[in-house]
C-alpha positions as semicolon CSV with decimal commas, in nm:
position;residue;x (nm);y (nm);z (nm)
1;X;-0,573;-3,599;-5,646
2;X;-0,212;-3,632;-5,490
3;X;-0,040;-3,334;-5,362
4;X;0,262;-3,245;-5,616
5;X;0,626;-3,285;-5,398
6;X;0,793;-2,949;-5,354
7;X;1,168;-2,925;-5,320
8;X;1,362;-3,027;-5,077
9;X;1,395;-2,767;-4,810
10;X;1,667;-2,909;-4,530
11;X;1,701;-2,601;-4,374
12;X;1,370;-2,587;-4,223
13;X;1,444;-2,917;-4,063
14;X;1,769;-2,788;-3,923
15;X;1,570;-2,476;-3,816
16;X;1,312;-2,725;-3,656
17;X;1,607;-2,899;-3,516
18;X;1,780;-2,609;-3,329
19;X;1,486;-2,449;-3,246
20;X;1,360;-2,746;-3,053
21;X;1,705;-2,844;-2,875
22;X;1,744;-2,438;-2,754
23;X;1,427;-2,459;-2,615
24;X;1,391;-2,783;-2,463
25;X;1,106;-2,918;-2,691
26;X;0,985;-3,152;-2,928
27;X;1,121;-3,110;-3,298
28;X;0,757;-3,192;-3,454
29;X;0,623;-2,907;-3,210
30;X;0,828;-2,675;-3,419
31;X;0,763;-2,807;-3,736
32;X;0,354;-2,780;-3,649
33;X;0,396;-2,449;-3,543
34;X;0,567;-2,409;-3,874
35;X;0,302;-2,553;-4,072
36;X;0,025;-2,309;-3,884
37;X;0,239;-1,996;-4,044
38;X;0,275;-2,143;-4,349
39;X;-0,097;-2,207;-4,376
40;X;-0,183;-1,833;-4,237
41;X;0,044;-1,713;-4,523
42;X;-0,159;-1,923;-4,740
43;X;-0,477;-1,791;-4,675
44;X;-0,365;-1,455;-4,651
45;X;-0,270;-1,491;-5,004
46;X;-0,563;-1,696;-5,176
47;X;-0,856;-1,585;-4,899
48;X;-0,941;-1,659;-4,538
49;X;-1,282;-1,787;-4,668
50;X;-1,046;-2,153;-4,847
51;X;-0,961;-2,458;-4,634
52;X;-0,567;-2,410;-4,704
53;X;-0,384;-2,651;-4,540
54;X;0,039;-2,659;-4,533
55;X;0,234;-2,958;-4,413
56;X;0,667;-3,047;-4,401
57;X;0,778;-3,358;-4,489
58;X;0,949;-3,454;-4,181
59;X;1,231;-3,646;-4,365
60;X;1,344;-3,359;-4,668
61;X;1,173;-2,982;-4,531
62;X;0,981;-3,026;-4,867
63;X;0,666;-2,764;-4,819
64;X;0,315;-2,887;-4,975
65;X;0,079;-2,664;-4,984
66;X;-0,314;-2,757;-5,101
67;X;-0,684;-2,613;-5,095
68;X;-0,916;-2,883;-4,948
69;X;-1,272;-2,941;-5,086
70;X;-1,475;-3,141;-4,899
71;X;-1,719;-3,377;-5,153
72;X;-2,075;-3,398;-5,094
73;X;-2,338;-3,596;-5,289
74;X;-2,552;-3,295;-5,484
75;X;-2,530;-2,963;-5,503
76;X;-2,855;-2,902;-5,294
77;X;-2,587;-3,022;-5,006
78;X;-2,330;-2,755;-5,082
79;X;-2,351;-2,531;-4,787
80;X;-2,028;-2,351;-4,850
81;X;-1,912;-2,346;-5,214
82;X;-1,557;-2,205;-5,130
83;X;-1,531;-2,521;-4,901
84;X;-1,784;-2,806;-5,056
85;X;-1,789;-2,932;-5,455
86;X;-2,060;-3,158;-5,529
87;X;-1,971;-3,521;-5,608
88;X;-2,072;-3,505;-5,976
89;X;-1,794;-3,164;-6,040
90;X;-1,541;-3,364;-5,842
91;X;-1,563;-3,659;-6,044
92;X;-1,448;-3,466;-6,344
93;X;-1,097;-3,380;-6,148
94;X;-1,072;-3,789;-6,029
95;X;-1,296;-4,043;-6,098
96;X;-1,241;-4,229;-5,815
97;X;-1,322;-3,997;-5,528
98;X;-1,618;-4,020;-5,290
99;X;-1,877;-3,858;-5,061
100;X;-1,718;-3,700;-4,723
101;X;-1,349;-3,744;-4,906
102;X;-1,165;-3,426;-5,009
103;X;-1,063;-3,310;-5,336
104;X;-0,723;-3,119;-5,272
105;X;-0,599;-2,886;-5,546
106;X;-0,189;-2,842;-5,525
107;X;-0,113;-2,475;-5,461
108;X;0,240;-2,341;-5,583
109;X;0,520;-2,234;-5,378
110;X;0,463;-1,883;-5,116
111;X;0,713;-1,604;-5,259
112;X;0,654;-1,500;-4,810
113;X;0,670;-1,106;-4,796
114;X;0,729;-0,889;-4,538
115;X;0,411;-0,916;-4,375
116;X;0,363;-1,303;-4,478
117;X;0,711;-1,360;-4,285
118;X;0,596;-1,115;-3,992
119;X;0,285;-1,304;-3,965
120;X;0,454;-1,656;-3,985
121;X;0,732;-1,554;-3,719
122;X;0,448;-1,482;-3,479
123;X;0,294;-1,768;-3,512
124;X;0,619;-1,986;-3,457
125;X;0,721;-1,814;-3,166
126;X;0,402;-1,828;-2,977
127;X;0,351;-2,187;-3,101
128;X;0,694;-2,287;-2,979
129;X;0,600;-2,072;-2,622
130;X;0,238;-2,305;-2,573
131;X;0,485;-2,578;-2,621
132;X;0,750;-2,488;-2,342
133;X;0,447;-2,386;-2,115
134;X;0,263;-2,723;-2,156
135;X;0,625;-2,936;-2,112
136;X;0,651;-2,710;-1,792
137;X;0,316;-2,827;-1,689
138;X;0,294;-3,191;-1,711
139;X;0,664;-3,184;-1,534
140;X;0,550;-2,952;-1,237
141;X;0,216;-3,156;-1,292
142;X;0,416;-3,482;-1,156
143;X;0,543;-3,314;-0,910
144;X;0,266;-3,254;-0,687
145;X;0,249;-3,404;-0,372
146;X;0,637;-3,329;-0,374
147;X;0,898;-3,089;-0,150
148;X;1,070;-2,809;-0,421
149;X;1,379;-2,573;-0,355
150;X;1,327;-2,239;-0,453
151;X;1,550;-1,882;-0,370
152;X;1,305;-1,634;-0,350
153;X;1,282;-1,386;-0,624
154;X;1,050;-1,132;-0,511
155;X;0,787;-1,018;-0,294
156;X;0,406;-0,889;-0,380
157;X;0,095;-0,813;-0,144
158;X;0,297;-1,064;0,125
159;X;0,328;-1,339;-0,130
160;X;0,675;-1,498;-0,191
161;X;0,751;-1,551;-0,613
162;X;1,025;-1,846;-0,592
163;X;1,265;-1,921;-0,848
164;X;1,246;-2,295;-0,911
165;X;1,444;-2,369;-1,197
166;X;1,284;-2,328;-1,473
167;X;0,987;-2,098;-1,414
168;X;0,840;-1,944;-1,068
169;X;0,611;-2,059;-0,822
170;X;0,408;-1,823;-0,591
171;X;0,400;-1,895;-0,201
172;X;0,053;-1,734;-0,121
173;X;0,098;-1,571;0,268
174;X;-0,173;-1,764;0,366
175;X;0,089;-2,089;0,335
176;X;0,362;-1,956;0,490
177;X;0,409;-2,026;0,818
178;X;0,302;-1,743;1,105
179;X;0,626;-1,469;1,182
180;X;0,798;-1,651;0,883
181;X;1,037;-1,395;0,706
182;X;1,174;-1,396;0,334
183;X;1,409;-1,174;0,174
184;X;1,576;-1,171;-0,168
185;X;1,812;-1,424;-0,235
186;X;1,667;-1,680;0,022
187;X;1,663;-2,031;-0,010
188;X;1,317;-2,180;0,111
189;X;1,179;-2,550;0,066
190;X;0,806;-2,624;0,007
191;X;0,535;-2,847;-0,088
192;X;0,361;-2,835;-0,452
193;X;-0,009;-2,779;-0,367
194;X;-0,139;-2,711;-0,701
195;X;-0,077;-2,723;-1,038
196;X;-0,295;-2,476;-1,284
197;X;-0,252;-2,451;-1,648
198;X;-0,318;-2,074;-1,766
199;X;-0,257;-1,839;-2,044
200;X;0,016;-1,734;-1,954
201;X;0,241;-2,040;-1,880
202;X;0,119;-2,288;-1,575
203;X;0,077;-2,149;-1,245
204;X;0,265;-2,363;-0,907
205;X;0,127;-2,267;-0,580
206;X;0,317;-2,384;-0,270
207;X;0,280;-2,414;0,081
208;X;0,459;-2,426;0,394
209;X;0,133;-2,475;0,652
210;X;-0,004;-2,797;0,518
211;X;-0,006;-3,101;0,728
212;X;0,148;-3,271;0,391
213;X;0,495;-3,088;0,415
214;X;0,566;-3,196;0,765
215;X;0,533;-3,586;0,601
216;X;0,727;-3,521;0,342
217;X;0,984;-3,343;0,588
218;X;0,995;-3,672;0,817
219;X;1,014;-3,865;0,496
220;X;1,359;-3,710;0,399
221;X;1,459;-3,710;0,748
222;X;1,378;-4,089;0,856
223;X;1,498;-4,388;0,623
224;X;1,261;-4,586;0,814
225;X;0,956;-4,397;0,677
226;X;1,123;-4,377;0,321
227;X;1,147;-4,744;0,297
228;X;0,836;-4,804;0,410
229;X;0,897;-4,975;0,733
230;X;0,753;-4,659;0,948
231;X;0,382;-4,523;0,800
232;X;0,295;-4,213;0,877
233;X;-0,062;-4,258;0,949
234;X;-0,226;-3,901;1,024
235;X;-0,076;-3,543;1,095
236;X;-0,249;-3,206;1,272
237;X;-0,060;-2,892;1,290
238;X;-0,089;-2,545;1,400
239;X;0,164;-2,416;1,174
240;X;0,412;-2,227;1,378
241;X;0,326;-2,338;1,676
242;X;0,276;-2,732;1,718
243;X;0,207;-3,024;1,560
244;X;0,105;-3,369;1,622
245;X;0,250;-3,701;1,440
246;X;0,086;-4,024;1,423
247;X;0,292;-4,378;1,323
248;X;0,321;-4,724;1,311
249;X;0,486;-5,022;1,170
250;X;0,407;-5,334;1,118
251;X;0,783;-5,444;1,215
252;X;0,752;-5,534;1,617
253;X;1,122;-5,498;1,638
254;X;1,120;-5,120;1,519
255;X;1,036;-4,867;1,758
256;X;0,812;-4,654;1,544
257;X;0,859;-4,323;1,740
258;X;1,224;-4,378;1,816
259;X;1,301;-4,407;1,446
260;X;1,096;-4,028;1,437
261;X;1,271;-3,919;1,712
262;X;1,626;-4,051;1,641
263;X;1,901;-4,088;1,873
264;X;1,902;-3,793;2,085
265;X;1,626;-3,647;1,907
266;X;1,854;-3,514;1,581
267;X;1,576;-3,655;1,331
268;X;1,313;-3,457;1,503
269;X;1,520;-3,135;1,572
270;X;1,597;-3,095;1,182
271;X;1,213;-3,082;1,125
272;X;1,169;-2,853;1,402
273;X;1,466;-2,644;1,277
274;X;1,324;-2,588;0,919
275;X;0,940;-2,533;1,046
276;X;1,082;-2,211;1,290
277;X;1,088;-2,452;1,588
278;X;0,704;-2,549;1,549
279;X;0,685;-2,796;1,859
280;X;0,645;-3,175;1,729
281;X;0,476;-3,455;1,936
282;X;0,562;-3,809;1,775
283;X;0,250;-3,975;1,875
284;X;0,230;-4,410;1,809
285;X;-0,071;-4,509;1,618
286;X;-0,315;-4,796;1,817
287;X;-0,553;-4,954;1,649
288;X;-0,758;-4,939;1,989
289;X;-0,860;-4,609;1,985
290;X;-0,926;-4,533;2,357
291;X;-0,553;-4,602;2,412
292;X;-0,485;-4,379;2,061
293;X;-0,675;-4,112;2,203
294;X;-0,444;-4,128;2,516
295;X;-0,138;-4,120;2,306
296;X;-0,259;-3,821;2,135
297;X;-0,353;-3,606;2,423
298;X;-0,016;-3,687;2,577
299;X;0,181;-3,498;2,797
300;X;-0,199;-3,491;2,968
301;X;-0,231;-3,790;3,162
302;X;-0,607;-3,967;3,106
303;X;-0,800;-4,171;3,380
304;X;-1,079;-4,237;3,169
305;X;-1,180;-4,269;2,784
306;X;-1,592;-4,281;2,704
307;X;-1,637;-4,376;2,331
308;X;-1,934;-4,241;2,133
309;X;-1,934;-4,444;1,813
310;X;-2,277;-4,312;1,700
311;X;-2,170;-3,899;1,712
312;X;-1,839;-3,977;1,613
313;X;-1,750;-3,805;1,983
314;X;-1,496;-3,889;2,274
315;X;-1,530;-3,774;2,589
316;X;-1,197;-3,785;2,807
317;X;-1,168;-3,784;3,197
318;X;-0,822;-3,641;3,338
319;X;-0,743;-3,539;3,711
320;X;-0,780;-3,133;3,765
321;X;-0,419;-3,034;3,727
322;X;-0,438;-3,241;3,421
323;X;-0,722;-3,048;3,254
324;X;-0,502;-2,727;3,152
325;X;-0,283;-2,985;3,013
326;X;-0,482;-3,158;2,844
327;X;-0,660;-2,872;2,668
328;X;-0,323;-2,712;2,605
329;X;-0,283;-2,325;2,533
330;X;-0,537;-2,164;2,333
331;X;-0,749;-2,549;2,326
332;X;-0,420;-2,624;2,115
333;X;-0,356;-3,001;2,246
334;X;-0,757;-3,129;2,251
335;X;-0,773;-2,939;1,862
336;X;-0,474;-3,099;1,739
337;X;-0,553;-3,450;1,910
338;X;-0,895;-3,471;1,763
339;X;-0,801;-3,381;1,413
340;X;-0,537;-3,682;1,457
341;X;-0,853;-3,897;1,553
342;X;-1,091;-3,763;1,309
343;X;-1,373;-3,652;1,616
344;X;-1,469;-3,438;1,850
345;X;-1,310;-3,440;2,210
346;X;-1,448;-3,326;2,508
347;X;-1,200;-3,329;2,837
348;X;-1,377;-3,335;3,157
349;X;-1,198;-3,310;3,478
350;X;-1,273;-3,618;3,748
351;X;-1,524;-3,368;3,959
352;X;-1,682;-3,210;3,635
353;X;-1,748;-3,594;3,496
354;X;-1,882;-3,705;3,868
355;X;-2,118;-3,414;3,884
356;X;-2,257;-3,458;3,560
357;X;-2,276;-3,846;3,601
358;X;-2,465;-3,720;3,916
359;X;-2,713;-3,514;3,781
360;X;-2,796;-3,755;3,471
361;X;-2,827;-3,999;3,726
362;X;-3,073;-3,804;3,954
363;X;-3,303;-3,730;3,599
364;X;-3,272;-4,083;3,471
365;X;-3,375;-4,190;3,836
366;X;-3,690;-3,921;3,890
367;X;-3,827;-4,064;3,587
368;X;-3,802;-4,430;3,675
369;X;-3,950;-4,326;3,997
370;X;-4,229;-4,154;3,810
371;X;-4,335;-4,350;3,543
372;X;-4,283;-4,729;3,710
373;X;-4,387;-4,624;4,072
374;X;-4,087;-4,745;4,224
375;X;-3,880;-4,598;4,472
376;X;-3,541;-4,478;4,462
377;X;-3,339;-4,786;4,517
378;X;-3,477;-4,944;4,237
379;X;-3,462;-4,670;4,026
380;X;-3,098;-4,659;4,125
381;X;-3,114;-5,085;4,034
382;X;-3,242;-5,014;3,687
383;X;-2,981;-4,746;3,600
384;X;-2,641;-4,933;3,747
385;X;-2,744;-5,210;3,509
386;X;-2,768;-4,961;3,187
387;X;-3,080;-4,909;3,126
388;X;-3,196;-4,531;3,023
389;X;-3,550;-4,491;2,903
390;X;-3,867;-4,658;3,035
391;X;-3,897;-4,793;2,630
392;X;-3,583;-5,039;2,671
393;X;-3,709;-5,173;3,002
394;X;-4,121;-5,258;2,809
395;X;-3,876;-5,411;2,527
396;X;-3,585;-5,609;2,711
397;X;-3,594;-5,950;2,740
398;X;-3,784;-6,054;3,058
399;X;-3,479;-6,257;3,169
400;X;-3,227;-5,991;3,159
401;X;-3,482;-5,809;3,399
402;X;-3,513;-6,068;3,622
403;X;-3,128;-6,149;3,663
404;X;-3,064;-5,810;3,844
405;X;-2,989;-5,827;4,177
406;X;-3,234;-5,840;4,380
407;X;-3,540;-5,906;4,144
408;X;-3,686;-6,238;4,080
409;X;-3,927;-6,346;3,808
410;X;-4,231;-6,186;3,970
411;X;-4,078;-5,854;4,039
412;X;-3,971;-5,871;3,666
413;X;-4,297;-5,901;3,526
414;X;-4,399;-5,625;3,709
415;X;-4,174;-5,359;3,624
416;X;-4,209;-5,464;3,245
417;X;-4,596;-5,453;3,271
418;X;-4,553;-5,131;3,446
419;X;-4,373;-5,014;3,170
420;X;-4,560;-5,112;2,874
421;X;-4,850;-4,970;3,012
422;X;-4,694;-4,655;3,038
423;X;-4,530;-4,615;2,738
424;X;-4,904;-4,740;2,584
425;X;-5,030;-4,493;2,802
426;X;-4,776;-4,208;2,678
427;X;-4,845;-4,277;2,300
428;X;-5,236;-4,237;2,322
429;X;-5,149;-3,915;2,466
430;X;-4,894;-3,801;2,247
431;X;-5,089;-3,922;1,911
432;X;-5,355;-3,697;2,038
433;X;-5,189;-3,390;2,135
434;X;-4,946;-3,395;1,840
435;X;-5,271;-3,353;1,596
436;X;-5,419;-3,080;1,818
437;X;-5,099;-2,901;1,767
438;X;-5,079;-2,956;1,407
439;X;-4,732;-3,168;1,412
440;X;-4,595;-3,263;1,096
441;X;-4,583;-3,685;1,060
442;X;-4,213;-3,584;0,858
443;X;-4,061;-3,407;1,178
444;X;-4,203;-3,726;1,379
445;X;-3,955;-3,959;1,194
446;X;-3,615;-3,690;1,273
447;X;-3,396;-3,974;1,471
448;X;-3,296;-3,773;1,814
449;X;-3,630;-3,629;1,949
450;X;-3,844;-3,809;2,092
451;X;-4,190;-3,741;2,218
452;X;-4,089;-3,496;2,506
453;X;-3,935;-3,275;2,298
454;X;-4,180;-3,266;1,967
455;X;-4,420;-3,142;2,234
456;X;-4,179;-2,860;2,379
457;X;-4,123;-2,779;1,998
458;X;-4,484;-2,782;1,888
459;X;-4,556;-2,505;2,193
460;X;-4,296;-2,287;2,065
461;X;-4,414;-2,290;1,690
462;X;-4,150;-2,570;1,594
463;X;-4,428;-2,808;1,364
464;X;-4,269;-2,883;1,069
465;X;-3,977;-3,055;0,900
466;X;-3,877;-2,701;0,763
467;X;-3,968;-2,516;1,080
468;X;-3,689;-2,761;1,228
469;X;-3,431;-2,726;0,920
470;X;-3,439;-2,331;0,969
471;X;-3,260;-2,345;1,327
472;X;-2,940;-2,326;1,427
473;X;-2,826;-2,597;1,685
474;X;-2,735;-2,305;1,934
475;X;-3,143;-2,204;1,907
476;X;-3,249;-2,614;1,908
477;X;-3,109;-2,649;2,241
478;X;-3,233;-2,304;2,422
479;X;-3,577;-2,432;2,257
480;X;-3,532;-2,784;2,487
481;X;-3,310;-2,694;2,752
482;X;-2,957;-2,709;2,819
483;X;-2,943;-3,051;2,961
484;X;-3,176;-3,183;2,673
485;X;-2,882;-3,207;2,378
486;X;-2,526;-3,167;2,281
487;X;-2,415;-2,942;2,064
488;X;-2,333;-3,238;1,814
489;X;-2,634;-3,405;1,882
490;X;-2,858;-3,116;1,800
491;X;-2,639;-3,029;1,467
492;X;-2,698;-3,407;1,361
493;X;-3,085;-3,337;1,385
494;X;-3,080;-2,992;1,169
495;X;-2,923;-3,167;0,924
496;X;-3,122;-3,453;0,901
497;X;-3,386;-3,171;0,927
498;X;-3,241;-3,027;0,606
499;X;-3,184;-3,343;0,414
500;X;-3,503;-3,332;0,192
501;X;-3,336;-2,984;0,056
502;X;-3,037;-3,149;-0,126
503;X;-3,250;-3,408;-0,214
504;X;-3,460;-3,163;-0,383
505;X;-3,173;-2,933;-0,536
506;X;-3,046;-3,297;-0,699
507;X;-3,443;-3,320;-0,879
């Protein structure tokens, strides 16, 4: 059945029309809100229990108004006979109408009283305000990742409320940068964190500290990064205090930290100027990362870099009046530098590195000296030319043996023969002892123990893959000695110790 046309009503579309243009929205949000009233006011009239729907022709303002049956194929199928009509009864009202279509009944013009209009304004103003909040948040949504201007309205628990145009955004204390000061009336710049949509309009939190407003700030500052030329490639900051910058381009006849810098360091100063003079070190980006980590650690001078790929772990080498340098106030430079590089750095002065060198050297050696029956000087032979554990030298190629200094063929052969029989030797004994003390096959196969140490962990109660998983790497290395394991090497076991947990949680 069609709906019967109402008259025209064209001032509802000019309501719709200035309603929408005062408050910045779309015209068919005010005419749905609209429709939502009118529909209220229908049910109020003819019962909350009908399906009373309203709609406005968007052309003419012309109001139709209409209870909705929904047709279903018996009457055994009615489940709600205010709201359902059995095929057969609808047929009656137009033959042509079929199961899961509606049959809608025209419902005459709404005479709205007093509480009918109440009702309805309610329902267009708060329609009307979802709509303003939700335009608010997909713009502010856009703008994340962006800088905003702001004067600073008020001031609760130590967070700063910004005016930013159109609505507020809240500067949390934690993001504001350390002996920063607001007062009404200020002007303050800051980067959109987060977006949140909420009840009561969307929610814009901003943030001074993050290592993304000091881009964006060199990004207003320096064409060259604007354009593209310059790429900032990683940032580290102790907000406040100092902060580390890492670029390159790919253009050799741009000087990357110049550009940053600019002539007589104006570029740099203006960033410096609106952080509260945090300290800024414009540091070039090298794809070789021993001369990257120098860069970063700069003004420290470095004699030496050591690379650990496998622990994700540098270990730098600077003369003594270097080291306070290098480390910086508070551990400030070494921090700052290894968040730049993404690992940990440990800075070792030129006697600490040579006495630790020394000492590894003089275990490595007693236990060539032990196991191969050798004497020192070949002990010291074996461990100039890299090896570390009697295992390599049973598994090396027999050539690479005999093309050390000083050994021939026959000598070769010896120490390897030496060695497999000792390693042999070590793993009859181990297999045995690890069953007599009950060790767990599981903890056997944790990368970064080896036999040594399952045994000093077996002793002290350690048997298990769990027993392992429970420790802290501070108690993991009292358990084996200092000397035994870095702290990031005895963190990587726990958690590969602990691995079979998430796997479980996941099941």
């Amino acid at each position: 059945m069609q709906i019967t046309e109402n008259m025209p009503r064209p001032e509802i579309i000019l309501v719709a029309d200035t309603v929408a243009r005062e408050k910045n929205i779309e015209r068919d949000d005010v005419l749905e809100a609209m429709e939502i009233a009118i529909q209220k006011a229908g049910r109020s009239k003819y019962g909350f229990e009908h399906d009373i729907r309203a709609s406005i022709d968007r052309k003419t303002g012309a109001i139709f108004l209409a209870r909705y049956r929904e047709v279903v194929a018996n009457q055994d199928d009615v489940e709600n006979e205010v709201t359902q009509i059995p095929l057969a009864e609808a047929k009656a009202y137009d033959k042509n109408i079929k199961v899961g279509e509606f049959l809608i009944d025209p419902l005459p013009p709404i005479d709205f009283g007093r509480i009918a209009a109440q009702t309805a304004k309610q329902v267009i103003v708060q329609k009307v305000r979802d709509a303003e909040r939700n335009k608010q948040f997909e713009e502010y949504k856009e703008k994340i990742g962006t800088i905003v201007n702001g004067t600073v309205k008020r001031i609760e628990f130590g967070n700063v409320v910004l005016d930013i145009g159109k609505t507020e955004a809240i500067l949390r204390r934690d993001e504001i940068i350390p002996r920063e000061k607001f007062k009404n009336g200020d002007r303050v710049r800051a980067y959109v964190l987060e977006v949140r949509r909420e009840n009561k309009g969307p929610q814009i939190f901003l943030s001074r500290t993050c290592p993304e407003f000091l881009a964006k700030l060199f990004t207003s500052e320096v064409p060259e990064i604007y354009d593209g030329i310059v790429r900032i490639v990683g940032v580290a900051r102790d907000p406040g205090s100092k902060a580390k910058i890492a670029v390159t381009t790919d253009d050799k006849t741009i000087d990357a930290v110049g550009a940053c810098v600019g002539l007589r360091g104006i570029r740099v100063q203006a960033v410096v100027t609106e952080l509260q003079g945090e300290k800024i070190d414009v540091v070039p980006y090298s794809e070789d990362k021993a001369q990257y980590i120098v860069s970063a650690l700069a003004p420290a001078e470095v004699t030496k870099v050591v690379l650990d790929e496998e622990n994700n772990r540098i270990e730098v080498v600077v003369p003594q009046e270097q080291f306070s340098i290098a480390i910086g106030r508070r551990g400030q430079n070494v921090k700052l530098a290894s968040i730049l590089l993404g690992c940990d750095i440990d800075v070792l002065t030129e006697e600490q590195e040579q006495e630790r060198r020394s000492n590894e050297n003089k275990v490595r050696s007693q236990r060539f000296m032990d196991a191969l029956d050798v004497d020192e000087m070949i002990a010291h032979l074996l461990i100039a030319e890299g090896f570390s554990t009697v295992d390599e030298i049973a598994l090396v190629d027999l050539s690479e043996l005999s093309e050390i200094e000083g050994f021939d063929e026959e000598v070769a052969k010896e120490l390897q023969q030496r060695a497999k029989t000792f390693v042999e030797k070590r793993n009859k004994e181990f297999e045995e002892k690890s069953k007599s003390l009950g060790i767990d096959e599981k903890l056997q196969e944790i990368s970064g123990l080896d036999q040594d140490m399952l045994l000093v962990l077996a002793d002290k109660g350690i048997k298990t893959i769990d027993d392992l998983a429970d420790l802290a790497a501070d108690e993991l290395i009292e358990l084996l000695g200092e000397n035994a394991l870095s702290e990031v090497e005895a963190n990587k076991i726990i958690m590969a110790a602990r691995e079979h947990w998430f796997t479980e949680e996941e099941k």
